[in-house]
PDB file with SEQRES, HELIX, SHEET and CRYST1 records, atoms N, CA, C and O in Angstrom:
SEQRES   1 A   77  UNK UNK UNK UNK UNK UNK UNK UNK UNK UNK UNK UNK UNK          
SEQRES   2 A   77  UNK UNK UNK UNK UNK UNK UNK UNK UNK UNK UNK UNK UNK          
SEQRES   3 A   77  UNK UNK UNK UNK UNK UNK UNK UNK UNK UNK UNK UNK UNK          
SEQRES   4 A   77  UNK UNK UNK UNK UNK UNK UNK UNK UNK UNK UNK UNK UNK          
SEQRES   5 A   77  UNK UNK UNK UNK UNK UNK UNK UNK UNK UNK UNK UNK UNK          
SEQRES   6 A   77  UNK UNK UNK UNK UNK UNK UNK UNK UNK UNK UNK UNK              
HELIX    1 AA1 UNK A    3  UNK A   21  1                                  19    
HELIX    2 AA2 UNK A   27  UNK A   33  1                                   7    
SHEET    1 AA1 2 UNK A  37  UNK A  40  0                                        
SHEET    2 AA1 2 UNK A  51  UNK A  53 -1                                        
CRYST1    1.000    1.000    1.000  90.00  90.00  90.00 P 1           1          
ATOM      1  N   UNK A   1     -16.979 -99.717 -79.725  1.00  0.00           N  
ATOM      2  CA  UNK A   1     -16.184 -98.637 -79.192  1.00  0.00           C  
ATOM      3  C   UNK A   1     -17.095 -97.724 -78.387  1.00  0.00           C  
ATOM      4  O   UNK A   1     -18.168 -97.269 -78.782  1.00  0.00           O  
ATOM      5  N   UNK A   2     -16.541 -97.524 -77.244  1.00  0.00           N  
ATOM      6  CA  UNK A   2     -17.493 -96.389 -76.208  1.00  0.00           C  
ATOM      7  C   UNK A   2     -17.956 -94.769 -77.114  1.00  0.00           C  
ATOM      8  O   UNK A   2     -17.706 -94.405 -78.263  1.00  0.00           O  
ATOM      9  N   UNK A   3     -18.479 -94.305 -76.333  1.00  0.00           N  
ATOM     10  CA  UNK A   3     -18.745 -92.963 -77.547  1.00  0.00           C  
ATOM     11  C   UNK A   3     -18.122 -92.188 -77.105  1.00  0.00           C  
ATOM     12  O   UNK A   3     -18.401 -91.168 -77.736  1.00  0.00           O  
ATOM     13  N   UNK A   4     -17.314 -91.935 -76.292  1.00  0.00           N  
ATOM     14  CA  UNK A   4     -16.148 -90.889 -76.162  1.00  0.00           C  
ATOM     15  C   UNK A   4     -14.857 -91.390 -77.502  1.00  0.00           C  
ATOM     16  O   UNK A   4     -14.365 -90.495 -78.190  1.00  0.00           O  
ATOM     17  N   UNK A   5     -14.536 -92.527 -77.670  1.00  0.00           N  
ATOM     18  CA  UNK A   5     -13.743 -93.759 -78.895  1.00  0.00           C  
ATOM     19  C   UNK A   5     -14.250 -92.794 -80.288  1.00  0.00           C  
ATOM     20  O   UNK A   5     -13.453 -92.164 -80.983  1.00  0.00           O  
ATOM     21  N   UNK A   6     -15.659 -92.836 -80.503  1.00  0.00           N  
ATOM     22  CA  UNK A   6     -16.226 -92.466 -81.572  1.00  0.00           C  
ATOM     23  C   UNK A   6     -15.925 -91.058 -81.753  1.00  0.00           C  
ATOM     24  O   UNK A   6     -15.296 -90.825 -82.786  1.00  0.00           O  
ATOM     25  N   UNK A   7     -16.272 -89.821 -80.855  1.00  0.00           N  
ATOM     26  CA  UNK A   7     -16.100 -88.452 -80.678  1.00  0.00           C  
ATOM     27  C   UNK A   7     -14.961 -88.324 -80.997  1.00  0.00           C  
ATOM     28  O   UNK A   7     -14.868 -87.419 -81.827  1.00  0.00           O  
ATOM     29  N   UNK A   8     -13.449 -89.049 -80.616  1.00  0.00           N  
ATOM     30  CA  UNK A   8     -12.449 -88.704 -80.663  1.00  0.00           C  
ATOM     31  C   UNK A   8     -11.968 -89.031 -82.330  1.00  0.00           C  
ATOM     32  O   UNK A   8     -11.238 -88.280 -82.975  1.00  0.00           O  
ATOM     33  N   UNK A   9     -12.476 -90.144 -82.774  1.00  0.00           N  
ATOM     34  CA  UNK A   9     -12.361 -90.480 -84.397  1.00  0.00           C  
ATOM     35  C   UNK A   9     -12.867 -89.466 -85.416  1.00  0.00           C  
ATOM     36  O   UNK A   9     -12.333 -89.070 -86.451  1.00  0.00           O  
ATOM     37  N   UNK A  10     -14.293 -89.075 -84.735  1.00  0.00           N  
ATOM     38  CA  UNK A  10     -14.826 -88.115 -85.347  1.00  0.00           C  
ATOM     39  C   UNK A  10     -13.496 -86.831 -85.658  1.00  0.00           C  
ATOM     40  O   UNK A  10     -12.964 -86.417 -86.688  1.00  0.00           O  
ATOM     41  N   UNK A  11     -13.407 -86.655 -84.850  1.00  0.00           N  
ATOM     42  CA  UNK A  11     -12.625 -85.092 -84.243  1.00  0.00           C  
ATOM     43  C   UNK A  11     -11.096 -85.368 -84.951  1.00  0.00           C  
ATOM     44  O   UNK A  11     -10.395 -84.364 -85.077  1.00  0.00           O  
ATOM     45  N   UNK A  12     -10.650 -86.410 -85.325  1.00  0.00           N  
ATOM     46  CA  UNK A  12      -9.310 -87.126 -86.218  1.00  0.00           C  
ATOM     47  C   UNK A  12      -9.771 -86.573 -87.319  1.00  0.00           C  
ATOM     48  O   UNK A  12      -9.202 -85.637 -87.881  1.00  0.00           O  
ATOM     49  N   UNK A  13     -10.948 -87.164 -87.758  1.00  0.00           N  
ATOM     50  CA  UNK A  13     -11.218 -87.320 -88.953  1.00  0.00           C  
ATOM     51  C   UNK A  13     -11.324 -85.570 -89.464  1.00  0.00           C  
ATOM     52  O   UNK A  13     -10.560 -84.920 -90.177  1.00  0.00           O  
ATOM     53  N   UNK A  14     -12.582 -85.181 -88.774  1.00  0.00           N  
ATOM     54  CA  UNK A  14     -12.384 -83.574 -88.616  1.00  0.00           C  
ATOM     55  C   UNK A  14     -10.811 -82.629 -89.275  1.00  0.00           C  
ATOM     56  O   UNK A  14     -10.626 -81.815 -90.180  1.00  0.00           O  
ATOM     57  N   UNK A  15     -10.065 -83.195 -88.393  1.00  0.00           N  
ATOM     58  CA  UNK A  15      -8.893 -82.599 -88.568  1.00  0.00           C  
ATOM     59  C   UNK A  15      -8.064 -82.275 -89.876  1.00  0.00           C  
ATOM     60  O   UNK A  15      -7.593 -81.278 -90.423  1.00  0.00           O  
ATOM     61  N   UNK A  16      -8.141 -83.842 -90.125  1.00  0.00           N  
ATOM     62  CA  UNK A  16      -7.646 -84.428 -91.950  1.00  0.00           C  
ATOM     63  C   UNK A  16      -8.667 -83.546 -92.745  1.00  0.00           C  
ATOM     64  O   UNK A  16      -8.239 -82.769 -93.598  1.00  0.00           O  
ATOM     65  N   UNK A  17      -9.653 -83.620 -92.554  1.00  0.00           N  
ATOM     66  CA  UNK A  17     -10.488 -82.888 -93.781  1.00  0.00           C  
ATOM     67  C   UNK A  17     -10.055 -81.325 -93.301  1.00  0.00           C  
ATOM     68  O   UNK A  17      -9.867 -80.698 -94.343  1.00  0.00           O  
ATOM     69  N   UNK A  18      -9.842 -80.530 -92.237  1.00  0.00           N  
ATOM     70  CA  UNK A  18      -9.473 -79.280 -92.644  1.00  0.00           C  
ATOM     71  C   UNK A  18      -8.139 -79.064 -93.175  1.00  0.00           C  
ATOM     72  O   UNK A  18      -7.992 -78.095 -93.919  1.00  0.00           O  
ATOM     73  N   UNK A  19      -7.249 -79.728 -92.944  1.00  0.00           N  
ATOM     74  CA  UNK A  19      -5.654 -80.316 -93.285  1.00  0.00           C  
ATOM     75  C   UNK A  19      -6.082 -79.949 -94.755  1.00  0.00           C  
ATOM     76  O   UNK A  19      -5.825 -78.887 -95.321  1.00  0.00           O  
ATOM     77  N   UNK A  20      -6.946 -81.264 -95.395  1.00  0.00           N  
ATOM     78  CA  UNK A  20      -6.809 -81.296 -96.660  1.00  0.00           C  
ATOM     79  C   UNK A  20      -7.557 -80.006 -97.471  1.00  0.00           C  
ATOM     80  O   UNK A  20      -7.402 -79.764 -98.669  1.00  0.00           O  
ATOM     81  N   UNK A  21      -8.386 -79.253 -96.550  1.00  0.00           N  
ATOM     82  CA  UNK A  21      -8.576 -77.847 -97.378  1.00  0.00           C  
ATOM     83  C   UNK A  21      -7.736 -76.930 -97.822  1.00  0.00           C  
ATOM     84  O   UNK A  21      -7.733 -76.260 -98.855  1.00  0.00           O  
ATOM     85  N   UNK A  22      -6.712 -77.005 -96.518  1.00  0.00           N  
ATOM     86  CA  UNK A  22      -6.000 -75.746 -96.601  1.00  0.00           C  
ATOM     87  C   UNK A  22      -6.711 -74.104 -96.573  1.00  0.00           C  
ATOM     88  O   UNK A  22      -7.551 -73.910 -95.694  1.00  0.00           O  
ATOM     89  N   UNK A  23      -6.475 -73.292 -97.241  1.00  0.00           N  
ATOM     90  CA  UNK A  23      -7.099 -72.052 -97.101  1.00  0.00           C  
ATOM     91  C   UNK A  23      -8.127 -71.761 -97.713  1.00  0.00           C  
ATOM     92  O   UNK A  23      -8.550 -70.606 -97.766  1.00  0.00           O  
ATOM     93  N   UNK A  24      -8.908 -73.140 -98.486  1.00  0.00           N  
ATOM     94  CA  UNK A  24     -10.231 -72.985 -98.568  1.00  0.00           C  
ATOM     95  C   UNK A  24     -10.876 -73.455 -98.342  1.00  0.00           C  
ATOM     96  O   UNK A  24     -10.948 -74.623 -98.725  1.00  0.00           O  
ATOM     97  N   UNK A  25     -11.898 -72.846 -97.487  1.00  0.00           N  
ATOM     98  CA  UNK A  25     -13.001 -73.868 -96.367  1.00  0.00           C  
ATOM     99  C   UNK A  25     -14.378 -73.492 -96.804  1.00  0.00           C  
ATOM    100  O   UNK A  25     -15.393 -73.473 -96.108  1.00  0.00           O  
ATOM    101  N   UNK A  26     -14.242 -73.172 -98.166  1.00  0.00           N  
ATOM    102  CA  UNK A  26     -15.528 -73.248 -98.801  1.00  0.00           C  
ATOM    103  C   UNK A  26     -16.170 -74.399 -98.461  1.00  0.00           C  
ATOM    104  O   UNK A  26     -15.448 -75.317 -98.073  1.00  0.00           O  
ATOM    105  N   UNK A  27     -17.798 -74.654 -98.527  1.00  0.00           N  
ATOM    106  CA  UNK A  27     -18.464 -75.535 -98.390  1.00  0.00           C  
ATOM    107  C   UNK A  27     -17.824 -76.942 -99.450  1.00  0.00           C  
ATOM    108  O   UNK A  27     -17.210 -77.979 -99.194  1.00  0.00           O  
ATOM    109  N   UNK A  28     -18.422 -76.220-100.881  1.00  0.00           N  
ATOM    110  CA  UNK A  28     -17.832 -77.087-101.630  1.00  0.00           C  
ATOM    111  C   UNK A  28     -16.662 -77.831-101.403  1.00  0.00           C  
ATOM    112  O   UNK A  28     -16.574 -79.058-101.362  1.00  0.00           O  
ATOM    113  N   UNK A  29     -15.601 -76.840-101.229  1.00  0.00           N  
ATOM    114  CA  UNK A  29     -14.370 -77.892-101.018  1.00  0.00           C  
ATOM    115  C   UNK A  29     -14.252 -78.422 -99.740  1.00  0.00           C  
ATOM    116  O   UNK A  29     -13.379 -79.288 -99.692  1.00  0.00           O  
ATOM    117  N   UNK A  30     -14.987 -78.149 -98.374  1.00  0.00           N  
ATOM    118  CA  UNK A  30     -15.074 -78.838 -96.890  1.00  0.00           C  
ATOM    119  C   UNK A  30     -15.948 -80.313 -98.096  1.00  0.00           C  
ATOM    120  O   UNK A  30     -15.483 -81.450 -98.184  1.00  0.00           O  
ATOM    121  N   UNK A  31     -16.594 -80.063 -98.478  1.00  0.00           N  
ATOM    122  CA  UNK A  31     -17.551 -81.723 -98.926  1.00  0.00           C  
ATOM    123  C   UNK A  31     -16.904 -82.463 -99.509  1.00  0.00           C  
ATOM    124  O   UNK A  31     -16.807 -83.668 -99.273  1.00  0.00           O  
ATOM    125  N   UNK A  32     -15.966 -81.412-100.982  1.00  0.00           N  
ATOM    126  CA  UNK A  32     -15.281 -82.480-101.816  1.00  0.00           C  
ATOM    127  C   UNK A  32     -13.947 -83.376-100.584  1.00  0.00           C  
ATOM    128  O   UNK A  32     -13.602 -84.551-100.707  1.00  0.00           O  
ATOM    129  N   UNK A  33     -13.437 -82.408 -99.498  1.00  0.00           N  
ATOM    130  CA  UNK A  33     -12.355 -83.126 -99.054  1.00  0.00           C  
ATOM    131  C   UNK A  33     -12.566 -84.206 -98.358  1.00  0.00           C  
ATOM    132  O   UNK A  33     -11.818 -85.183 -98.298  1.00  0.00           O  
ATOM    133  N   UNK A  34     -14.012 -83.993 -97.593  1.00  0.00           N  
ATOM    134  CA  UNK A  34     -14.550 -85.348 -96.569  1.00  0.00           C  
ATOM    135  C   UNK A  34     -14.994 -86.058 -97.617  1.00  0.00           C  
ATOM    136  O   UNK A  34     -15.508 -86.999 -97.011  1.00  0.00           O  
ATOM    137  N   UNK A  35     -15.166 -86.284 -98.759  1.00  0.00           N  
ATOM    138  CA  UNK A  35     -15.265 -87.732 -99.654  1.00  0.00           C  
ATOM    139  C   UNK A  35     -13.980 -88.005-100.445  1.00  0.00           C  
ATOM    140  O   UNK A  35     -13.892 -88.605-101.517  1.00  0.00           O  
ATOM    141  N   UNK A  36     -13.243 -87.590 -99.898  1.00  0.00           N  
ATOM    142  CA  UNK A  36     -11.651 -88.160-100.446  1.00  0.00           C  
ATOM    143  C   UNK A  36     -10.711 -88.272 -99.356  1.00  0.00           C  
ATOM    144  O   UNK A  36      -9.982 -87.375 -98.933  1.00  0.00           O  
ATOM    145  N   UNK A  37     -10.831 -89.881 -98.798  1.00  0.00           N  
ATOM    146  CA  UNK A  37      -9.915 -90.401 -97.833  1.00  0.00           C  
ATOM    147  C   UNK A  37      -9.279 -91.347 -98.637  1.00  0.00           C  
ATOM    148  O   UNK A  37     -10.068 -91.988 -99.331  1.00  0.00           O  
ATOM    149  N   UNK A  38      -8.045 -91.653 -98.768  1.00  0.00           N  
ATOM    150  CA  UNK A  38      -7.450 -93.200 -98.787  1.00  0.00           C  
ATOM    151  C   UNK A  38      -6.550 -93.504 -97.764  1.00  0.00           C  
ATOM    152  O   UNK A  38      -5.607 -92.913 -97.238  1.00  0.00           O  
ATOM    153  N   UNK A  39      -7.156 -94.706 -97.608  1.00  0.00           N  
ATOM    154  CA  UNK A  39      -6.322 -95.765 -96.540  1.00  0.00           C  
ATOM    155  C   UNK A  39      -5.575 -94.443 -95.087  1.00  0.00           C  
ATOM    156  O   UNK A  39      -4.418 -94.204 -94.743  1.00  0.00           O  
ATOM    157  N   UNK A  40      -6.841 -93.924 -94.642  1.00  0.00           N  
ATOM    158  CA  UNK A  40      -6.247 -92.635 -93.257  1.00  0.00           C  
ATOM    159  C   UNK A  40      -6.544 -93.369 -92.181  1.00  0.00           C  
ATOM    160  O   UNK A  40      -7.661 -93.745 -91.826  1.00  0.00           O  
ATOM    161  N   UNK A  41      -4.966 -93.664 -91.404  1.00  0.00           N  
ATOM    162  CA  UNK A  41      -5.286 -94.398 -90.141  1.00  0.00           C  
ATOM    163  C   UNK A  41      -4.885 -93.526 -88.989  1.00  0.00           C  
ATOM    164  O   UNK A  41      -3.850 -92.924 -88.703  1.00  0.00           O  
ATOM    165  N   UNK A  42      -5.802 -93.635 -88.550  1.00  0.00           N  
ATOM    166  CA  UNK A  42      -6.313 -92.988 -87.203  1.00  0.00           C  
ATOM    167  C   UNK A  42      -6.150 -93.446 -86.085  1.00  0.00           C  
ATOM    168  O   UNK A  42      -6.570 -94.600 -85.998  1.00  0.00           O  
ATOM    169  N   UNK A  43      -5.416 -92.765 -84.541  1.00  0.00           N  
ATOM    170  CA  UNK A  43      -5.146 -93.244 -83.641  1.00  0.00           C  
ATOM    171  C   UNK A  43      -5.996 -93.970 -83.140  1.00  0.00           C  
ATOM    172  O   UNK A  43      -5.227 -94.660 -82.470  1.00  0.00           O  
ATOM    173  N   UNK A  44      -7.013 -94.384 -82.918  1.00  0.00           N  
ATOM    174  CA  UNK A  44      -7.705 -95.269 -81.992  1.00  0.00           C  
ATOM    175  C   UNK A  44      -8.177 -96.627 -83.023  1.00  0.00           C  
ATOM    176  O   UNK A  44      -9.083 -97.449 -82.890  1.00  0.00           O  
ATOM    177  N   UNK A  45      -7.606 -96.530 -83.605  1.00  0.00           N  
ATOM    178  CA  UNK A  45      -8.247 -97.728 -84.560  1.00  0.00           C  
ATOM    179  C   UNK A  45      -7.362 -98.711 -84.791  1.00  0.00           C  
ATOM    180  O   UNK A  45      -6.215 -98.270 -84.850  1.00  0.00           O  
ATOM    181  N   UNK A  46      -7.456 -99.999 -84.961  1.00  0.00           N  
ATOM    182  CA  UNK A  46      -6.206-100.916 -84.738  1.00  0.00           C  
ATOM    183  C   UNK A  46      -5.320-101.326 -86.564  1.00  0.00           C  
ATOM    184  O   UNK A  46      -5.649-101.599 -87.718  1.00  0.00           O  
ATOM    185  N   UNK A  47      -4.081-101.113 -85.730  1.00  0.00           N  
ATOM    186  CA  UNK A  47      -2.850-101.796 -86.942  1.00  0.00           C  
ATOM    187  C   UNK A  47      -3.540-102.119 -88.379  1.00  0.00           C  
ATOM    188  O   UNK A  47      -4.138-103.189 -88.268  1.00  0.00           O  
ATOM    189  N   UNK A  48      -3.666-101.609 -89.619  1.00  0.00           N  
ATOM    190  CA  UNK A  48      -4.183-102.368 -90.465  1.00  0.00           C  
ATOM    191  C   UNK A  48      -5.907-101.402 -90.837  1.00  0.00           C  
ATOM    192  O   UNK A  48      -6.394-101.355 -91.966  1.00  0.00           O  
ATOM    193  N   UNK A  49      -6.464-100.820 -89.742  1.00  0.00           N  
ATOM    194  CA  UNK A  49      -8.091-100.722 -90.115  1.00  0.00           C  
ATOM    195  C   UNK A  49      -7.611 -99.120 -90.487  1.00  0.00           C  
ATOM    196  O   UNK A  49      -6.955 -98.350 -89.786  1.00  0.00           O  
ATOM    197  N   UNK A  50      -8.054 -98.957 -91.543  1.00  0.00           N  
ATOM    198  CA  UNK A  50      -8.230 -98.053 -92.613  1.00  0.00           C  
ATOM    199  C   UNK A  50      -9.301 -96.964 -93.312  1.00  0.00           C  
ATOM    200  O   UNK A  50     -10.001 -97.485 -94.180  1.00  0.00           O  
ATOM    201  N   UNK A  51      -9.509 -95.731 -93.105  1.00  0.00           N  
ATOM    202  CA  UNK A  51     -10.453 -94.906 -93.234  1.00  0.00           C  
ATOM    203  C   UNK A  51     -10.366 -95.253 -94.669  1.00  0.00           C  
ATOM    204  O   UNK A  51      -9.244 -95.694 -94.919  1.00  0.00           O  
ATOM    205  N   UNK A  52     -11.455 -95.199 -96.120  1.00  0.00           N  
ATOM    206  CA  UNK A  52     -11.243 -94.777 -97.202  1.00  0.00           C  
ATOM    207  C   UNK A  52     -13.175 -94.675 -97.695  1.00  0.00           C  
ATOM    208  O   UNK A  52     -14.223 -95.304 -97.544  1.00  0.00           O  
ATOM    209  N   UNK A  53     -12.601 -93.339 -98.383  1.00  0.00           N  
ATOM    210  CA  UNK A  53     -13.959 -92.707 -98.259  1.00  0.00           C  
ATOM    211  C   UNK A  53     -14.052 -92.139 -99.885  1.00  0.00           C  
ATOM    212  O   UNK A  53     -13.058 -91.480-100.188  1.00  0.00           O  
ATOM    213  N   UNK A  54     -14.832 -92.248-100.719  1.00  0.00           N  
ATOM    214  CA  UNK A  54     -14.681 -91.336-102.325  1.00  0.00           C  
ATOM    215  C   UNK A  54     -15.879 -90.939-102.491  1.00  0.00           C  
ATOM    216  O   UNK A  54     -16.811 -91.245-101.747  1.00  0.00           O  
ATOM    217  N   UNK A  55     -15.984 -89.956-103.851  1.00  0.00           N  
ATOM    218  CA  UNK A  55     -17.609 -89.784-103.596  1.00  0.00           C  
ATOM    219  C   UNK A  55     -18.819 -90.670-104.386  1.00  0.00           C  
ATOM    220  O   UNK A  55     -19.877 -90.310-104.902  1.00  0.00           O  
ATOM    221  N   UNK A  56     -18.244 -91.849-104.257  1.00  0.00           N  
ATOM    222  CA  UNK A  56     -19.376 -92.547-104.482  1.00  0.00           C  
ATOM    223  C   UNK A  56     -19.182 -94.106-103.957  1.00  0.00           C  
ATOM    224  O   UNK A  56     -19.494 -95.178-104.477  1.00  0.00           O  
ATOM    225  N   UNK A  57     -18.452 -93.736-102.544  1.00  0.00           N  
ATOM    226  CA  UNK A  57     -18.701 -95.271-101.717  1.00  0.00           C  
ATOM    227  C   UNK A  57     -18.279 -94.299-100.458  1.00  0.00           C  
ATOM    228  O   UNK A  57     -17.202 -93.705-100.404  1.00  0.00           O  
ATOM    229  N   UNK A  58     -19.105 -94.248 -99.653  1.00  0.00           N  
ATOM    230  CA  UNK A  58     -18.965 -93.467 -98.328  1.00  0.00           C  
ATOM    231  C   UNK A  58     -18.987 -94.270 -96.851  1.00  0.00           C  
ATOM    232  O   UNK A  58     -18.513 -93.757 -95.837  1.00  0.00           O  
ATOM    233  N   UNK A  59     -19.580 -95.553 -96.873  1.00  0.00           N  
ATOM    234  CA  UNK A  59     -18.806 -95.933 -94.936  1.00  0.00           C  
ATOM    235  C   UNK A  59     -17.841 -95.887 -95.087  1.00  0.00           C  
ATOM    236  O   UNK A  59     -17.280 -96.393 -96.058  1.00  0.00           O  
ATOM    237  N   UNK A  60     -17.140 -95.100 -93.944  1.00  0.00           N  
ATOM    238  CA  UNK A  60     -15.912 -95.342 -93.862  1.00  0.00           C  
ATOM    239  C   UNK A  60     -14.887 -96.218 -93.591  1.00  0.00           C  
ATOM    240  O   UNK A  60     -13.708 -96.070 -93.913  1.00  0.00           O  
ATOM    241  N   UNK A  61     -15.519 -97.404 -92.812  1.00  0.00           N  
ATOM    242  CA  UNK A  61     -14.732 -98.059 -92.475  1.00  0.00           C  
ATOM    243  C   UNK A  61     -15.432 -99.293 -92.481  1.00  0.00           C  
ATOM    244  O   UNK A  61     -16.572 -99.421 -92.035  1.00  0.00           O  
ATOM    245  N   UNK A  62     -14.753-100.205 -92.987  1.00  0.00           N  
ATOM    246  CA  UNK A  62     -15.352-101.769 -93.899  1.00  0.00           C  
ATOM    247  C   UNK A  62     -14.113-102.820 -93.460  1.00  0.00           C  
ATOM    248  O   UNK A  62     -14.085-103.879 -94.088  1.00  0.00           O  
ATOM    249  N   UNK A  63     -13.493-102.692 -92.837  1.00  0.00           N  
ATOM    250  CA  UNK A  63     -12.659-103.730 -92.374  1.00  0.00           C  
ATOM    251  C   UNK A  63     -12.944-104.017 -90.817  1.00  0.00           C  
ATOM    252  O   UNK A  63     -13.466-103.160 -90.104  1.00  0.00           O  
ATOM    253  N   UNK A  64     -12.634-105.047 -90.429  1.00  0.00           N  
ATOM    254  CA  UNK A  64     -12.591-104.884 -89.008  1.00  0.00           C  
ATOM    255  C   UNK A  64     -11.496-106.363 -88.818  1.00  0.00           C  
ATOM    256  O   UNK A  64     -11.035-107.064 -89.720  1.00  0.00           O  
ATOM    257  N   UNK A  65     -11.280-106.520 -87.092  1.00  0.00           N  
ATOM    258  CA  UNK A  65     -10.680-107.119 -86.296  1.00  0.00           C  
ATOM    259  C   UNK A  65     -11.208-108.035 -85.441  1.00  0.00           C  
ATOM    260  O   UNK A  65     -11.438-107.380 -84.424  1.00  0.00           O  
ATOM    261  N   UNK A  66     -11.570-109.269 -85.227  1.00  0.00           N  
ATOM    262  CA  UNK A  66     -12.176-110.161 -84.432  1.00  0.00           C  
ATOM    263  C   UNK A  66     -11.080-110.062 -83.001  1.00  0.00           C  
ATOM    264  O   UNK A  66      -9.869-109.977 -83.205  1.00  0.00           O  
ATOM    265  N   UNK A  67     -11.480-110.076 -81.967  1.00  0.00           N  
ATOM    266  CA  UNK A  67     -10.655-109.900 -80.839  1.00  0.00           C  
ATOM    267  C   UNK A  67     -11.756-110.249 -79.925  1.00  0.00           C  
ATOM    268  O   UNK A  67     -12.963-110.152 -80.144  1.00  0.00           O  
ATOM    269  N   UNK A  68     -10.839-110.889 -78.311  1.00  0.00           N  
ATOM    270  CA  UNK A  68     -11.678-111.305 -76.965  1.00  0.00           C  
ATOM    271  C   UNK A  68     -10.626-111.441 -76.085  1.00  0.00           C  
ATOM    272  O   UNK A  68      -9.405-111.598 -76.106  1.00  0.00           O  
ATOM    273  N   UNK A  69     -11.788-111.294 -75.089  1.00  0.00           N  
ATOM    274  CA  UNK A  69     -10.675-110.838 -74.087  1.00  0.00           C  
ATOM    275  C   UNK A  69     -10.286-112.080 -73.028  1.00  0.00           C  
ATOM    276  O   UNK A  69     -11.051-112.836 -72.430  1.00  0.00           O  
ATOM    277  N   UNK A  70      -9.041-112.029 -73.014  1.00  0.00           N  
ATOM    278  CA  UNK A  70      -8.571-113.104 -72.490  1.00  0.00           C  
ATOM    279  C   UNK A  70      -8.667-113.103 -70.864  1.00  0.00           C  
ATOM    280  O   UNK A  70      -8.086-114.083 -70.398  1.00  0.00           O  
ATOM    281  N   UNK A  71      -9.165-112.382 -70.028  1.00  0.00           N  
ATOM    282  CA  UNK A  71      -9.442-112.164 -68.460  1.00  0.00           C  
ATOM    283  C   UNK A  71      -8.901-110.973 -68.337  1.00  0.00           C  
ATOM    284  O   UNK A  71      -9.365-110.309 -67.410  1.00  0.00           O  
ATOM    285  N   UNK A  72      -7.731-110.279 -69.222  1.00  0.00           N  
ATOM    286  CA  UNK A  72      -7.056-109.618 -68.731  1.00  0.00           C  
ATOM    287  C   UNK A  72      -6.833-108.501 -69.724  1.00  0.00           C  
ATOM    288  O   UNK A  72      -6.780-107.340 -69.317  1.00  0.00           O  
ATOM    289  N   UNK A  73      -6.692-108.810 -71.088  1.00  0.00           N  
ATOM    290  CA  UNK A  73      -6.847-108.118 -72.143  1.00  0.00           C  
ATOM    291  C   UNK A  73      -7.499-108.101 -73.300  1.00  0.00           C  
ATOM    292  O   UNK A  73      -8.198-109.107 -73.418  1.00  0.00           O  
ATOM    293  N   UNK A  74      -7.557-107.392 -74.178  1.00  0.00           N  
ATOM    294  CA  UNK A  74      -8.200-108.159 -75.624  1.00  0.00           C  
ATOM    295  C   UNK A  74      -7.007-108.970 -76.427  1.00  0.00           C  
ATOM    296  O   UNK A  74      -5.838-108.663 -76.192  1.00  0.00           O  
ATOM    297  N   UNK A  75      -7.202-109.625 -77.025  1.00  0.00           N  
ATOM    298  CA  UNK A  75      -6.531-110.194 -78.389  1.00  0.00           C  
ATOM    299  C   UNK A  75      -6.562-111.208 -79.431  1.00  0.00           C  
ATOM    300  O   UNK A  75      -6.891-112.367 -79.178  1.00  0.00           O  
ATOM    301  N   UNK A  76      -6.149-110.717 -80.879  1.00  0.00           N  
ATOM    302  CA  UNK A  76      -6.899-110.569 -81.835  1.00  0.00           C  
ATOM    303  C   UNK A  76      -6.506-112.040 -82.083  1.00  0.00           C  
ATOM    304  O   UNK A  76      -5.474-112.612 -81.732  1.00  0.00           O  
ATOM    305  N   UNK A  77      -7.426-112.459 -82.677  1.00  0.00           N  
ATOM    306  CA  UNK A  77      -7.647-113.999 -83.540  1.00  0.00           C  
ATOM    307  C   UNK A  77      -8.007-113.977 -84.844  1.00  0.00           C  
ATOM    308  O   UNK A  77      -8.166-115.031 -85.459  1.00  0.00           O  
TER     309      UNK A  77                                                      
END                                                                             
């Protein structure tokens, strides 16, 4: 994914974790909320690929999609 792709996931992801504070944006609870994702799908990411994050397994994202491009587009195999 280009790094403008990445910035914009980032900035998703961003979002959900202040979502999930609500009106407290204590440190503590900004940390506890970014290690509690399940299954958060995010616009740029394809059908199926799944944020899930806890605090004690942190990449976020462990699935992926095999895809190539056919001259004209990508698609998935």
């Amino acid at each position: 994914m280009e790094c403008g792709g990445r910035g914009y996931l980032a900035t998703q992801t961003l979002v959900q974790v202040l979502k999930q504070c609500g009106d407290d944006l204590a440190r503590e609870n900004v940390m506890r909320q970014a290690a509690n994702f399940k299954n958060l799908q995010l616009g740029l990411l394809l059908p199926g690929i799944t944020i899930n994050i806890s605090p004690t397994r942190f990449p976020p994202i462990t699935q992926m999609q095999m895809m190539r491009f056919n001259g004209r587009t990508l698609e998935g195999f």
